[in-house]
KEKE-717648 format. One line per 4 residues: for each residue x, y, z of C-alpha. Coordinates in nm, 2 decimals. Layout:
X:Y:Z  ...
This chain:
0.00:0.00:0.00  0.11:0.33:-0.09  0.26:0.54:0.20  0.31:0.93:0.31
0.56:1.16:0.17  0.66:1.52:0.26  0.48:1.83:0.07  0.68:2.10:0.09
1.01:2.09:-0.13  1.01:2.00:-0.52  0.85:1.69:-0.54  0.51:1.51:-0.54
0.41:1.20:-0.34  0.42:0.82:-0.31  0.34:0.62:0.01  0.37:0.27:0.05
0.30:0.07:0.40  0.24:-0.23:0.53  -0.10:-0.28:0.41  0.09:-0.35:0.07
0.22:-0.67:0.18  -0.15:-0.73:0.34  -0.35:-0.69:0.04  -0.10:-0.83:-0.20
-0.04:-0.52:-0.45  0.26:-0.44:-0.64  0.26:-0.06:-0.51  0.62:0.12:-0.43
0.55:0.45:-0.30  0.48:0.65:-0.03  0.28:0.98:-0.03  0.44:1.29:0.15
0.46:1.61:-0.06  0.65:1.73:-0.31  0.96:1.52:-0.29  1.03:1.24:-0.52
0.88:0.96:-0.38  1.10:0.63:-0.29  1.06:0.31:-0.31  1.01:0.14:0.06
1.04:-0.18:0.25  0.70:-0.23:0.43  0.60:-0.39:0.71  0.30:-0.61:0.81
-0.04:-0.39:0.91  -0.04:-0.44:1.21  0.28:-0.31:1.26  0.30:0.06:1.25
0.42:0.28:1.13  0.51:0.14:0.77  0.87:0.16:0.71  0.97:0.50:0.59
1.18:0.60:0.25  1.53:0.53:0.28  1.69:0.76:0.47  1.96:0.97:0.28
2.28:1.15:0.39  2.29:1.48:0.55  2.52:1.74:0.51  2.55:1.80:0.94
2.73:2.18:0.83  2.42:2.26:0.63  2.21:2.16:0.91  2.37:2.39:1.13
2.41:2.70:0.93  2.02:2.64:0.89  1.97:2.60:1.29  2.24:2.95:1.30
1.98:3.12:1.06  1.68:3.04:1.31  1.86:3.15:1.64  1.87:3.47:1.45
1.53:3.48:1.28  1.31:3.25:1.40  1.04:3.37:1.19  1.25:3.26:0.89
0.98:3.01:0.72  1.20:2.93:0.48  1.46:2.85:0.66  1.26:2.61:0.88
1.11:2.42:0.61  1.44:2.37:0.47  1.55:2.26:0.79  1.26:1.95:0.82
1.29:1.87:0.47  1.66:1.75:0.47  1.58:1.65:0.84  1.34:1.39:0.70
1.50:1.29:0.39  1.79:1.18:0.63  1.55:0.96:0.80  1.55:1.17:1.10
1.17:1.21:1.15  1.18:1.26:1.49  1.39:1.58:1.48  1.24:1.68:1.15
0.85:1.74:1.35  0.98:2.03:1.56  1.08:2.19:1.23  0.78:2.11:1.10
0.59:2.24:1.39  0.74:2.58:1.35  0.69:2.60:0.99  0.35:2.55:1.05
0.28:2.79:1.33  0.44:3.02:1.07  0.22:2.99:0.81  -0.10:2.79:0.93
-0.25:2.77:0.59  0.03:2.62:0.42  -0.15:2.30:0.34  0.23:2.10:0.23
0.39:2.17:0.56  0.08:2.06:0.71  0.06:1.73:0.55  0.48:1.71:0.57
0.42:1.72:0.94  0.21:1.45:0.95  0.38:1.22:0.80  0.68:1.31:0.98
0.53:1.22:1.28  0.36:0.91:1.11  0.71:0.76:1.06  0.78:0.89:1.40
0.54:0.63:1.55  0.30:0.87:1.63  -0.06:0.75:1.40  -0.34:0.98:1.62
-0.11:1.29:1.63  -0.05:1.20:1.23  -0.43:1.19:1.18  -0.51:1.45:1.35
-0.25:1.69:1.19  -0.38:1.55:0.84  -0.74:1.68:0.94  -0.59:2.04:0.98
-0.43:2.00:0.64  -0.84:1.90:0.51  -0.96:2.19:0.73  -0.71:2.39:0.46
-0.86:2.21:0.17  -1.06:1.90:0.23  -1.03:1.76:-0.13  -0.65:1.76:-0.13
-0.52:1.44:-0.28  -0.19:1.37:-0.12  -0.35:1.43:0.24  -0.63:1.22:0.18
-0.42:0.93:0.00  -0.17:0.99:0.35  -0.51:0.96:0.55  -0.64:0.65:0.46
-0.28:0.48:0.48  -0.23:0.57:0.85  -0.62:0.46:0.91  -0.52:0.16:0.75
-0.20:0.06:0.89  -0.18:0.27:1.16  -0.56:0.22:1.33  -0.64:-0.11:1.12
-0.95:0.11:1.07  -1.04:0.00:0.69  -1.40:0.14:0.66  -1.28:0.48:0.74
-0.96:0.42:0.50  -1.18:0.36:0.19  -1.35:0.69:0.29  -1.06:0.82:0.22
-0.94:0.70:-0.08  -1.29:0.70:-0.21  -1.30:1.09:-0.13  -0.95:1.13:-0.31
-1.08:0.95:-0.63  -1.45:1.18:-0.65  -1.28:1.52:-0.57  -0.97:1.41:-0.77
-1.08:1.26:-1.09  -0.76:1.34:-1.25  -0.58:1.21:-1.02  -0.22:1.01:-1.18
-0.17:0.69:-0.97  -0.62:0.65:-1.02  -0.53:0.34:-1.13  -0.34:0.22:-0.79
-0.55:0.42:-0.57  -0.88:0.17:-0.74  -0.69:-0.13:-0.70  -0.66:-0.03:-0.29
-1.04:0.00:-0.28  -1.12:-0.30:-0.40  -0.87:-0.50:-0.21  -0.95:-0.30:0.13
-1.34:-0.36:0.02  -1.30:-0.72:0.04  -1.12:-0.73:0.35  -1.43:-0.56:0.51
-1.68:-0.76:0.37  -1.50:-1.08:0.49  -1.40:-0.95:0.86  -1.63:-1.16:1.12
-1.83:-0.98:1.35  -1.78:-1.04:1.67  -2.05:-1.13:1.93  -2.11:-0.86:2.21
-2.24:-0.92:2.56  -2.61:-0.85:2.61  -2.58:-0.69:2.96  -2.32:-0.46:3.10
């Protein structure tokens, strides 16, 4: 299953989880942002979070001349998206949420550092703050396609919730019709749909 990417530097998305290895699909990416997406290893559903991109090197000076600019200007959005971007293309998603975090208090309507920062904290183990940081990034605009593709992942995976997953994805594909990976995004649905149809109910008490 596809899995979260980050939104705010040059790229586009591609998120895949464990879910993939769950519903048997040939999917390779994870939805974040605007960065390239990258091929991941994933990990069984239950499991969370999925495994992330493949970390990348870091150059430590440039990390610091970035942390010098925002001792001096704080306010520097720029500067502090920069910061969680190489942050979390270095696998460091943990450090990369602060950065994140301040980008977003910058600029509250910036609907890629929103979504950025929930996946960032998706990969930093944390699905409910993940979920909840994507509904601020629907609050921005509730038809947005990466956020809603990142949503029904961490439902999935993260919650094992796969009625409220397919509202997702089935929200992405109405409001999205154009959307490029359709074709992958179907293939989830009808795997996901199946899986609910066949899950057991289980008998509840009838006295408290």
């Amino acid at each position: 299953m596809p899995r979260p990417q980050p939104q705010t530097s040059a790229t586009t998305w591609a998120i895949i989880s464990g879910a993939c290895l769950v519903l048997g699909l040939a999917v390779g990416y994870v939805v974040f942002g605007h960065r390239p997406a990258q091929p991941v290893t994933v990990t069984p559903a239950a499991q969370a979070p999925a495994a992330a991109p493949q970390a990348g090197l870091v150059d430590e000076r440039q990390l610091q001349a970035l942390r010098d600019i925002l001792a001096r200007d704080p306010k520097n959005l720029q500067a502090t998206m920069q910061l969680g971007n190489m942050l979390y293309d270095a696998g460091r998603y943990a450090e990369a949420v602060p950065a994140y975090q301040q980008a977003f208090a910058l600029d509250p309507t910036n609907i890629n550092v929103s979504t950025d920062l929930g996946t960032a904290l998706w990969y930093s183990g944390q699905a409910d703050a993940a979920l909840a940081q994507y509904e601020k990034s629907l609050a921005i605009d509730p038809t947005h396609a990466q956020t809603l593709f990142n949503q029904g992942i961490v439902r999935h995976d993260g919650k094992l919730d796969h009625a409220k997953a397919l509202q997702s994805w089935e929200k992405l594909l109405a409001s999205n019709p154009d959307y490029p990976d359709r074709a992958k995004v179907q293939q989830l649905i009808d795997q996901t749909r199946q899986k609910v149809q066949t899950t057991p109910i289980a008998p509840t008490r009838s006295s408290k």
